[in-house]
C-alpha positions in Angstrom: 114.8 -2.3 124.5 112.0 -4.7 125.4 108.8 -5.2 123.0 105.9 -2.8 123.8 102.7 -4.6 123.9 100.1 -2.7 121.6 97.3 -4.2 122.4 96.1 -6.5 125.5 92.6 -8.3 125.9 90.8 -11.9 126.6 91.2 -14.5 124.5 88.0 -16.8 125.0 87.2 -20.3 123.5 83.7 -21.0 124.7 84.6 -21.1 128.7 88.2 -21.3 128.5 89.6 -18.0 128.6 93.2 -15.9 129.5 94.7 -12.9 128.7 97.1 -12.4 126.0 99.1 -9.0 124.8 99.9 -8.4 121.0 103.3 -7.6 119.7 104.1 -6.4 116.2 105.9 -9.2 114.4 106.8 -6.6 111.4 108.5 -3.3 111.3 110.1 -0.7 108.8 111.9 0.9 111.4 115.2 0.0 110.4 114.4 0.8 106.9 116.8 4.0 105.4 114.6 6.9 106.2 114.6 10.0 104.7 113.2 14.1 105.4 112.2 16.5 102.8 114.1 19.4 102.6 114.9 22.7 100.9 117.6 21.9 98.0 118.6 26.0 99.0 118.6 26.3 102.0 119.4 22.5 103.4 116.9 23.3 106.0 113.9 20.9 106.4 110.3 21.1 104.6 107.6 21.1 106.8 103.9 20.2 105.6 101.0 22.3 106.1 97.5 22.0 105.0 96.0 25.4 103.1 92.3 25.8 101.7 92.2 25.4 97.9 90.2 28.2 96.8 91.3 30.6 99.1 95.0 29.9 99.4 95.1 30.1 103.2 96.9 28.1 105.8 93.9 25.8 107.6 94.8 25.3 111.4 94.5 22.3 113.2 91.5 22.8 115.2 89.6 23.5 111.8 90.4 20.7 110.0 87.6 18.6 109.3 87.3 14.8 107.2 85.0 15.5 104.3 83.2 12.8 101.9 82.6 13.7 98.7 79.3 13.4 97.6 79.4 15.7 93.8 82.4 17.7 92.6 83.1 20.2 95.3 80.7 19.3 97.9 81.0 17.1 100.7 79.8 15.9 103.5 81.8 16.9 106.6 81.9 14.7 109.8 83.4 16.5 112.8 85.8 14.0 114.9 82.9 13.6 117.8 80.6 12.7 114.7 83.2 10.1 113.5 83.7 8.6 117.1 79.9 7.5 116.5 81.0 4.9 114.5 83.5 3.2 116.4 82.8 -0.5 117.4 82.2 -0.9 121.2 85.5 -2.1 122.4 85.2 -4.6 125.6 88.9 -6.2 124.5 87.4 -9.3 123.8 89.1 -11.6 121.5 86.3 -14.2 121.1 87.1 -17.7 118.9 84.7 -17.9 116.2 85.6 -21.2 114.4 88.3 -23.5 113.5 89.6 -24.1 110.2 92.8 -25.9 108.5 95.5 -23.9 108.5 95.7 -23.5 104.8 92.3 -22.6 104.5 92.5 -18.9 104.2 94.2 -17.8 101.4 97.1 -15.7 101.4 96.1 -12.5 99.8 93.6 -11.8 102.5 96.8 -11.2 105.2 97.3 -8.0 106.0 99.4 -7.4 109.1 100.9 -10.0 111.9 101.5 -9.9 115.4 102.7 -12.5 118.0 100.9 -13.3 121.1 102.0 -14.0 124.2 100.1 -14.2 128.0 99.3 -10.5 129.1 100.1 -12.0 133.1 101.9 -15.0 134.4 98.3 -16.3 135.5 97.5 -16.7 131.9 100.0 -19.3 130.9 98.2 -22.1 131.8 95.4 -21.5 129.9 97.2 -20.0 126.7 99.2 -23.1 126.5 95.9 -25.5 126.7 95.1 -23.2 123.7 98.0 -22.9 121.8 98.9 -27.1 122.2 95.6 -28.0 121.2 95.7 -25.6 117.7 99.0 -27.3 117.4 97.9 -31.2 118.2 95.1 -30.5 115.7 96.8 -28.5 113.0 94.1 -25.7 112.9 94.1 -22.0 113.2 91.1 -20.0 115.4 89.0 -17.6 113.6 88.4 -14.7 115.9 87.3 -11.3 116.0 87.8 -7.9 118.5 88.2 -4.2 117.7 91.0 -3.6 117.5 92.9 0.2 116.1 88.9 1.7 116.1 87.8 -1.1 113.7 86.0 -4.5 114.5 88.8 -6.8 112.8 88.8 -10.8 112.1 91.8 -12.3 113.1 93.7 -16.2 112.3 95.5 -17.4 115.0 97.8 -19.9 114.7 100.7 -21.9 117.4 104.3 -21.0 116.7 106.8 -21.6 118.9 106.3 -21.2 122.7 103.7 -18.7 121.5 100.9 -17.9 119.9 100.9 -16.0 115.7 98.0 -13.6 115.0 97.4 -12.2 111.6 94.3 -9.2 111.1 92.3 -10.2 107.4 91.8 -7.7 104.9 88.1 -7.5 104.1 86.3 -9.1 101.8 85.4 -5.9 99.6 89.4 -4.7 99.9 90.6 -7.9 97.7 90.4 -7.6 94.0 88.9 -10.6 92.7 91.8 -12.6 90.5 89.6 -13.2 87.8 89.6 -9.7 86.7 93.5 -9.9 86.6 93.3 -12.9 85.1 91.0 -12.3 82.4 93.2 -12.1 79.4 95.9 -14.8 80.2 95.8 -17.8 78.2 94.5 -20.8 80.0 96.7 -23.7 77.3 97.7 -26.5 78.9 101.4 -27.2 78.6 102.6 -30.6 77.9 105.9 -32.6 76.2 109.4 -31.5 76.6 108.5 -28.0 77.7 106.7 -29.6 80.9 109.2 -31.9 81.3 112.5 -29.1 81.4 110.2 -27.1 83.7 109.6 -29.6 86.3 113.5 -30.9 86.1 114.3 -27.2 86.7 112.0 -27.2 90.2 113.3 -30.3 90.9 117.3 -29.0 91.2 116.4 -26.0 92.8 114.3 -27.2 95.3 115.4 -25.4 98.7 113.8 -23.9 102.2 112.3 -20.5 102.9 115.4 -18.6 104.7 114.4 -14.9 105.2 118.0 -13.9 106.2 119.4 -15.0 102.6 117.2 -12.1 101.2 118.7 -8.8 101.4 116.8 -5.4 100.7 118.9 -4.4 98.5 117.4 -0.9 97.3 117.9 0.3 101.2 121.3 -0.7 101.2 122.3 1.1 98.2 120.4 4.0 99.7 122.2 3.7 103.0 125.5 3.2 100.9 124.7 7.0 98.8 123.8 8.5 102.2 127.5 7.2 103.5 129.3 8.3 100.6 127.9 11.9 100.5 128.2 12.2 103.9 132.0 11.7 103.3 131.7 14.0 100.6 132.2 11.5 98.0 130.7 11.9 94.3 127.9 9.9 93.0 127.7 8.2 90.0 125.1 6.9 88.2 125.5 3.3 87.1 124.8 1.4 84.0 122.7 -0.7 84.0 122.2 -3.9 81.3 118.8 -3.9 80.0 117.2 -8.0 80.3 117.8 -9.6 77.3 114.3 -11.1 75.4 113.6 -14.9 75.1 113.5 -15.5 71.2 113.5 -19.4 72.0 111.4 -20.6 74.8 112.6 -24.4 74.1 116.5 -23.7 74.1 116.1 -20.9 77.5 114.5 -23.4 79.2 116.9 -26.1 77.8 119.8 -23.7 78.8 118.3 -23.1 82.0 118.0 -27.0 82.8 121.9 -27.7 82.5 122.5 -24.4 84.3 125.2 -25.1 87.3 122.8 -25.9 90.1 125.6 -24.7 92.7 125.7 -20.8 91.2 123.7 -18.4 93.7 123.2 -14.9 93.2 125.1 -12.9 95.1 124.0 -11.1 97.9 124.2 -7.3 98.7 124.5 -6.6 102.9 123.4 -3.5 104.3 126.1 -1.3 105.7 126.2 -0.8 109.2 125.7 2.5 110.2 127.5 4.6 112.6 126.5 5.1 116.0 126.7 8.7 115.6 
């Protein structure tokens, strides 16, 4: 099945300007999903909302969002009421600076999407866009509303296309030094240094996303095809990591490791069409 476009607007760089359609570049569709169900009956659980005090069931049409303001008592906004708030969107995905690609740092990434023209008129003018971030090895700051919120965007050239990531906020990221606070800031120096970088050094490699396997959904596809088959499942044992007495003589140890060993890799089971 062909990509659904989730989003279509303008792209606009001062005058220049084209239309451009947003795919989702990440999914958890394929992931092993699972239903809640009744452990008696096998049939499944469905969720409904009830009133806390009064035990009820609360229909749809009654269910309000509510901000609490003191223990108990909120402050309820009807969905009209919420629609208020709602940027103006005009689709507009206007280029608010450039900046080196490695400028923004990582942790403010939150989801991607690749771009493409919207309409065969627009190629023209997306690939005058996406060559010139590539000759000059920047990425465009932008920003639209998209998904009911105004969101900042990075844009970057990959491929014959065009890579788009939405920015967490500034108040959403913790600030590292609070998670930092309490770890040691002592230089290391000498052999310890030395084993470390030799270690980096022989295991230098390239990013490969296909040699990483989720290996928790396989197992869990694995259990699901083993019951279904009416198989028995047991629990296995499982080694607990043994603790570094010698820093010196693991990383010592660790430096005249065979540089060829890999860890082995756990594929997912296909399923059946059925």
């Amino acid at each position: 099945m062909a990509p659904r476009a989730i989003w279509k607007g303008q792209l606009s760089i001062g005058a220049v300007s084209c239309g451009v359609a947003l795919y989702a570049a990440a999914t958890t569709v394929d992931r092993t999903h699972f239903h809640v169900v009744n452990a008696t009956t096998g049939n499944r659980v469905r969720r409904v909302f009830v009133d806390e005090v009064t035990g009820k069931t609360v229909p749809r049409d009654q269910q309000e969002k509510g901000y609490e303001i003191s223990k108990g008592s909120y402050v309820v906004l009807s969905a009209e009421e919420m629609a208020a708030a709602v940027p103006e969107a005009d689709k507009s995905l206007e280029v608010k600076a450039f900046l080196t690609c490695a400028e923004v740092e990582t942790v403010y990434f939150d989801k991607p999407y690749f771009m493409t023209p919207a309409e065969e008129a627009d190629e023209e003018a997306f690939g005058v866009i996406r060559e010139g971030l590539r000759k000059e090895n920047v990425a465009a700051l932008a920003q639209t509303v998209l998904f009911r919120r105004l969101r900042t965007v990075v844009i970057r050239a990959r491929g014959c296309g065009l890579m788009a990531n939405t920015l967490h906020f500034d108040y959403e990221v913790q600030p590292a030094a609070e998670a930092f606070k309490t770890v040691s800031s002592k230089r290391i120096t000498g052999e310890m240094l030395t084993l470390a970088k030799h270690i980096i050094d022989t295991r230098r490699g390239s990013f490969d996303p296909s040699q990483f396997d989720d290996r928790y959904d396989a197992a869990l596809a694995e259990l699901v095809r083993i019951k279904a088959e009416g198989g028995t499942i047991k629990a296995p044992k499982r080694k607990s990591p043994e603790k570094i007495v010698d820093l010196m003589e693991a990383l010592r140890a660790s430096a005249g490791a065979d540089k060829s060993a890999k860890p082995r890799s756990v594929r997912k089971p296909k399923r059946s069409a059925g």
